[in-house]
C-alpha positions as CSV (number, residue, x, y, z in Angstrom):
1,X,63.3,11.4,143.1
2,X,61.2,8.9,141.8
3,X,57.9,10.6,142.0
4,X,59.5,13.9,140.7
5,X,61.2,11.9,137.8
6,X,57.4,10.8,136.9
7,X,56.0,14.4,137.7
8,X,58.1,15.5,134.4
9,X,57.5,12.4,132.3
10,X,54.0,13.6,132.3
11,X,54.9,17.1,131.1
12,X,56.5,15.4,128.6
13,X,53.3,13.8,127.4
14,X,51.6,17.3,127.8
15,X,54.3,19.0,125.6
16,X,57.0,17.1,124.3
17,X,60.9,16.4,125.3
18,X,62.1,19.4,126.6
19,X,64.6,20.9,124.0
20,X,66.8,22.8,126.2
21,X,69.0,21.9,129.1
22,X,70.3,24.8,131.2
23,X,72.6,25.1,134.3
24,X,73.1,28.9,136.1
25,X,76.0,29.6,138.5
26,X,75.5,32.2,140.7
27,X,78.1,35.2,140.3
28,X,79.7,36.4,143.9
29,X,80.3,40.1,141.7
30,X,76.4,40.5,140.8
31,X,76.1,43.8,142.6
32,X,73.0,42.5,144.6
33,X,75.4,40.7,146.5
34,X,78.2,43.5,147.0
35,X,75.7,46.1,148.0
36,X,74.0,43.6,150.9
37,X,78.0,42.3,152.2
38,X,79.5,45.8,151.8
39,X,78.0,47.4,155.1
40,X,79.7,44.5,157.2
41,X,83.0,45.0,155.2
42,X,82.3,41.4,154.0
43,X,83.7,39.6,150.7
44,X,81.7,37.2,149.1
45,X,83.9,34.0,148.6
46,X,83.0,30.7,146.5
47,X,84.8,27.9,148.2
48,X,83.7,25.4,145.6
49,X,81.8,25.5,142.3
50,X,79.3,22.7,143.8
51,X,76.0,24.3,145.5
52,X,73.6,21.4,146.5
53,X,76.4,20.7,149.6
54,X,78.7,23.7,150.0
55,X,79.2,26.9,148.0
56,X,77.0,29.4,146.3
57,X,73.8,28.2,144.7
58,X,73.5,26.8,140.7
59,X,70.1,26.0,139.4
60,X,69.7,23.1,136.7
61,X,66.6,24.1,134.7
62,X,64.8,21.9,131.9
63,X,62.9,24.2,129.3
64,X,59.8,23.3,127.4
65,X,59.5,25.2,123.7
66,X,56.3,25.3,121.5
67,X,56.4,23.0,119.4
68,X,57.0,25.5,116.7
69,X,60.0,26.9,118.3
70,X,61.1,23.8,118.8
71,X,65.3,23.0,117.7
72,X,64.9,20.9,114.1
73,X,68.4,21.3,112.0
74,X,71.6,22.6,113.3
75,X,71.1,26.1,112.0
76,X,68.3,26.2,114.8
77,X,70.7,24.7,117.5
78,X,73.5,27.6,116.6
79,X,71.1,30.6,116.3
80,X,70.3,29.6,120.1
81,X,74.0,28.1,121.5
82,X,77.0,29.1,120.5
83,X,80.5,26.9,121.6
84,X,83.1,29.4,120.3
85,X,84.7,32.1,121.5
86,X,83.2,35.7,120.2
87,X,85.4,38.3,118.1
88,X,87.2,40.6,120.8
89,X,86.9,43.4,118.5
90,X,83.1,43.5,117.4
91,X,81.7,42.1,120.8
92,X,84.3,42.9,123.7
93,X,81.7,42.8,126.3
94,X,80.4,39.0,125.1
95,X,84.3,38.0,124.4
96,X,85.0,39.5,128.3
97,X,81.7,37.4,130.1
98,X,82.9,34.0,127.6
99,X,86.4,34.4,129.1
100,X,85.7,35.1,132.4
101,X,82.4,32.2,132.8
102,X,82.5,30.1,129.9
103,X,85.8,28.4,129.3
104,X,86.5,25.4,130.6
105,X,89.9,24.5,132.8
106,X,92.8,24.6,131.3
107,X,93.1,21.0,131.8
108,X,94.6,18.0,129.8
109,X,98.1,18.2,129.2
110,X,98.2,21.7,129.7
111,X,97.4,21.3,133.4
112,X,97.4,17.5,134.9
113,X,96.6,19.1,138.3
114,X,92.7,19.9,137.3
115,X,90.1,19.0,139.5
116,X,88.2,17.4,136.1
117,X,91.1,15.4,135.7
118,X,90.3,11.8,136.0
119,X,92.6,9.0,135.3
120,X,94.7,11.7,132.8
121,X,92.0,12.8,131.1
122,X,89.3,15.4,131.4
123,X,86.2,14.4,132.8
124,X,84.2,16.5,131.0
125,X,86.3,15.6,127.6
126,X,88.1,19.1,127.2
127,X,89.6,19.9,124.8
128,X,87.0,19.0,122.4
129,X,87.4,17.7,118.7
130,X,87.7,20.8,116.4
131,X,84.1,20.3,114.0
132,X,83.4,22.6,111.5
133,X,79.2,22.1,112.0
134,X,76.8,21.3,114.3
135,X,75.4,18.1,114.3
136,X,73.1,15.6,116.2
137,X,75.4,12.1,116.8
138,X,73.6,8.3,116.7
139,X,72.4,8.8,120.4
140,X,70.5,12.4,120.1
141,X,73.5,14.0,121.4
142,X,74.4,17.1,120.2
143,X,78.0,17.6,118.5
144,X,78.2,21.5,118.3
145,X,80.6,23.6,116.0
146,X,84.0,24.4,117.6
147,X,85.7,25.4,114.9
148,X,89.3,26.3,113.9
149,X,89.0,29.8,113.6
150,X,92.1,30.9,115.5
151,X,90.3,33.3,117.9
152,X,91.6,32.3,121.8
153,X,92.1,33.9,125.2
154,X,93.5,33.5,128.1
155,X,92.7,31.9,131.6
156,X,95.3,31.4,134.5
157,X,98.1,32.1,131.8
158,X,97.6,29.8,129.3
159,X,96.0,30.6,126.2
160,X,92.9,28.4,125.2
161,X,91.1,28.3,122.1
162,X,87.7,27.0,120.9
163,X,87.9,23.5,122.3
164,X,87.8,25.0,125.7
165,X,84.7,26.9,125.5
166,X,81.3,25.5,127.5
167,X,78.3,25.9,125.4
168,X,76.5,29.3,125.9
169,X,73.5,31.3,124.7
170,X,74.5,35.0,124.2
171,X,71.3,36.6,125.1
172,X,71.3,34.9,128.9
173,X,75.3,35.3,129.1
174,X,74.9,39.3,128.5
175,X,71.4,39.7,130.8
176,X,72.8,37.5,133.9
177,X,76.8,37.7,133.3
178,X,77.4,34.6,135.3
179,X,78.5,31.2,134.2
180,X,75.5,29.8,132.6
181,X,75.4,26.8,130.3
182,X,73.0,26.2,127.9
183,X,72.9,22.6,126.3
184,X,70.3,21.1,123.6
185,X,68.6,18.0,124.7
186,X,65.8,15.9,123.4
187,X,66.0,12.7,125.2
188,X,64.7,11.6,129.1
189,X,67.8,11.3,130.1
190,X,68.6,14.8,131.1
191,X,65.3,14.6,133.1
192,X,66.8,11.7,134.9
193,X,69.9,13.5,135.7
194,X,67.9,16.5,137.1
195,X,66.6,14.7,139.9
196,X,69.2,12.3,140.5
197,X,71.8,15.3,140.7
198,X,69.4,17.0,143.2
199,X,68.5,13.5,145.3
200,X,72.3,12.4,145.4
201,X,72.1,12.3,149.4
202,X,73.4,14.6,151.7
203,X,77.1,16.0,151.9
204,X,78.9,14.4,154.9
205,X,81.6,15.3,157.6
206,X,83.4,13.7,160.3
207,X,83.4,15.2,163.3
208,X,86.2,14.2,166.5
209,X,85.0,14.7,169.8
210,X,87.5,14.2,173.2
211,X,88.5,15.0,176.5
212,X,91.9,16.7,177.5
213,X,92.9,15.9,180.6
214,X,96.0,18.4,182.3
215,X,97.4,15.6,184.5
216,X,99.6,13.0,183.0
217,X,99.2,10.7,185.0
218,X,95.4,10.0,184.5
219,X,94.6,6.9,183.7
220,X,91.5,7.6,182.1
221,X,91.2,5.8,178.8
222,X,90.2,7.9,175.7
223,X,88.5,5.9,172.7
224,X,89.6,7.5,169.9
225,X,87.5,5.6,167.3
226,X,84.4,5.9,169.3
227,X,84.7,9.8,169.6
228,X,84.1,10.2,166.0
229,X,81.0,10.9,164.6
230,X,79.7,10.9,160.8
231,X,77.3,13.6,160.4
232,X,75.1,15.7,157.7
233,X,77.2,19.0,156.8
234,X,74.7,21.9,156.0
235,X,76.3,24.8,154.7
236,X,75.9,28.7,155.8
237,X,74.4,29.0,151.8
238,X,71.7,25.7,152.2
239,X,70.7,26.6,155.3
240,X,69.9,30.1,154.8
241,X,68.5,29.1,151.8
242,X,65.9,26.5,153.5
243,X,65.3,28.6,156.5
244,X,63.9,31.4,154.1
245,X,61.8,29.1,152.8
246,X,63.3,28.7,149.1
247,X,61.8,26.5,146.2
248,X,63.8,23.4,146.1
249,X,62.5,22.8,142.8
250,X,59.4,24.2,140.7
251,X,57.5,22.9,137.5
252,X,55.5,24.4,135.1
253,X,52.9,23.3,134.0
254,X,51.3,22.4,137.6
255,X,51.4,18.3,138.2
256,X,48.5,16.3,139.7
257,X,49.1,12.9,141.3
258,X,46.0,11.3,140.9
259,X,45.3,8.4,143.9
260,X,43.2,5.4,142.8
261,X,42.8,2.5,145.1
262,X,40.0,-0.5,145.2
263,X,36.5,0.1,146.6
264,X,36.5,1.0,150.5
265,X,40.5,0.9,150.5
266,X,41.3,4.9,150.3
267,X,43.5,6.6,152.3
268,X,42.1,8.1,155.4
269,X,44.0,10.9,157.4
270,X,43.2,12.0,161.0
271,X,45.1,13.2,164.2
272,X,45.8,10.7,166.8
273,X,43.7,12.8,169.3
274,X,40.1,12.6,167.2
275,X,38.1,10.6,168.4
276,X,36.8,7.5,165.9
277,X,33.3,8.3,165.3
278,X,34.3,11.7,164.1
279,X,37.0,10.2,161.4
280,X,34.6,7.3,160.3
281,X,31.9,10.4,159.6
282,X,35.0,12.9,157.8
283,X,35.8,9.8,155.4
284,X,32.4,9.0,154.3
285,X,31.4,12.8,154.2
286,X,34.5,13.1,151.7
287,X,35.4,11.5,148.5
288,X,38.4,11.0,147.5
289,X,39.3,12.7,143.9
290,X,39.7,8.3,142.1
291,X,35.7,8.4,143.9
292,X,34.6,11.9,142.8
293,X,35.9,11.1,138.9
294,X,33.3,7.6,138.8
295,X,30.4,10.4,140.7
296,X,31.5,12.9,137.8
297,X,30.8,10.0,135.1
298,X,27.4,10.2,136.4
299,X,26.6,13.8,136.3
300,X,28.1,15.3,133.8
301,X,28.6,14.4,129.9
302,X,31.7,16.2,129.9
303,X,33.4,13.9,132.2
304,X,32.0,10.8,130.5
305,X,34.6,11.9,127.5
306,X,37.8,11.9,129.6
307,X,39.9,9.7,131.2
308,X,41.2,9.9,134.8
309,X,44.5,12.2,133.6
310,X,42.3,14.0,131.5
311,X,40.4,15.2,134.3
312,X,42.0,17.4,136.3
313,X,42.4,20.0,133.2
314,X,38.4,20.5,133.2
315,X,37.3,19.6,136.5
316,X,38.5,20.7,140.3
């Protein structure tokens, strides 16, 4: 998490704070998935709406924009994410996808029973305030515009409005037609999140293992405490997904970790079975790339204008 966390500070320096925050649920009714289940009379089924432990997959992806491109005033942050719920009339098939993937519980008051419920209230702080514009609060959080328009619709029989509506972009909503989320960010804390959501640990389950014995008169002793077992659960979805070979993660530009270490102190890597005449001979035949920068110095007039990080955009 840690070296991965660092991995995208140094985009950062390369191209700025990322601007935009997005998470994408995958849809069991994509017909991808219906055409490879329907030969085996299968149904796909999303037992919860988390993927990293159980479920069907959700990606979390941080996007870089020119710097052009890049949000500036709330008219740019609502010509790219809207948080309201489209006219049913002039856009049925947007108003149909925001209903179906982009409105949040019901929860509160109108259902105590939700899994976001916390301590009586949402924890995801649905409904949200009516606001008339979009703004940026104290923090760099963005405040979008929910506004009183009367325009609702319905989930699970109750009728929502605008405070219940997850922030979406239209274009992605229409292309993918799964629940995808689309928030504006400028800070390093959403990098943070990425990475700590993704390192959390592993999901866990406790397994009971015993022996039934038919007499009832045996005397043998069963240690019920001692029979359990706390294991790593590993989904049917994670481990297909790992045993295909899946990215984990990716990032864009490419990151170089660059070693550096004090004269004669560099990592040296070998098989247990070489023998030590043949490592000693690998490690002086090879320098390592905080040794090859100092050579480069030397060499070329090029090199002598950049620094270490610097290097690795001119020179392989």
């Amino acid at each position: 998490m840690y070296n991965n966390f660092k991995d995208t500070f140094a985009i950062c320096k390369y191209a700025g704070y990322p601007s935009y925050f997005i998470t994408i649920t995958c849809n069991p009714d994509w017909t991808e998935i219906k055409d490879c289940v329907v030969d085996y009379s299968l149904k796909p089924i999303v037992y919860t709406v988390e993927f990293q432990k159980h479920g069907l997959p959700h990606c979390h992806i941080l996007l870089f924009v020119q710097p052009a491109e890049k949000p500036r005033s709330s008219d740019d942050i609502d010509h790219h994410i809207s948080a309201e719920i489209p006219d049913e009339h002039t856009q049925p098939k947007l108003y149909s996808l925001v209903q179906k993937f982009m409105i949040h519980g019901p929860c509160g008051v109108l259902n105590m029973s939700s899994q976001c419920m916390v301590n009586g209230r949402c924890s995801k702080f649905y409904p949200v305030p009516f606001r008339e514009k979009t703004s940026i609060d104290s923090a760099g959080f963005p405040k979008y515009k929910w506004s009183d328009n009367g325009r609702s619709t319905t989930k699970r029989n109750v009728n929502l409005d605008n405070r219940f509506t997850v922030p979406y972009n239209a274009t992605l909503l229409l292309k993918y037609g799964c629940h995808i989320n689309v928030e504006y960010t400028c800070q390093t804390s959403a990098i943070k999140y990425l990475f700590k959501y993704v390192h959390k640990g592993n999901n866990r389950v406790t397994a009971s293992f015993f022996c039934s014995h038919d007499s009832a008169d045996s005397d043998v002793t069963v240690d019920e405490i001692q029979n359990y077992y706390d294991c790593r659960y590993i989904s049917s979805c994670e481990a297909s997904w790992r045993l295909f070979g899946f990215e984990i993660q990716y990032k864009e530009p490419n990151i170089i970790r660059l070693p550096f270490h004090l004269p004669n102190e560099q990592n040296v890597l070998y098989e247990d079975h070489q023998l030590i005449e043949n490592v000693i001979d690998a490690a002086v035949s090879k320098d390592s790339m905080f040794i090859g920068w100092f050579k480069d110095n030397k060499n070329f007039d090029l090199a002598r204008t950049l620094t270490y990080a610097e290097m690795p955009s001119f020179f392989v």
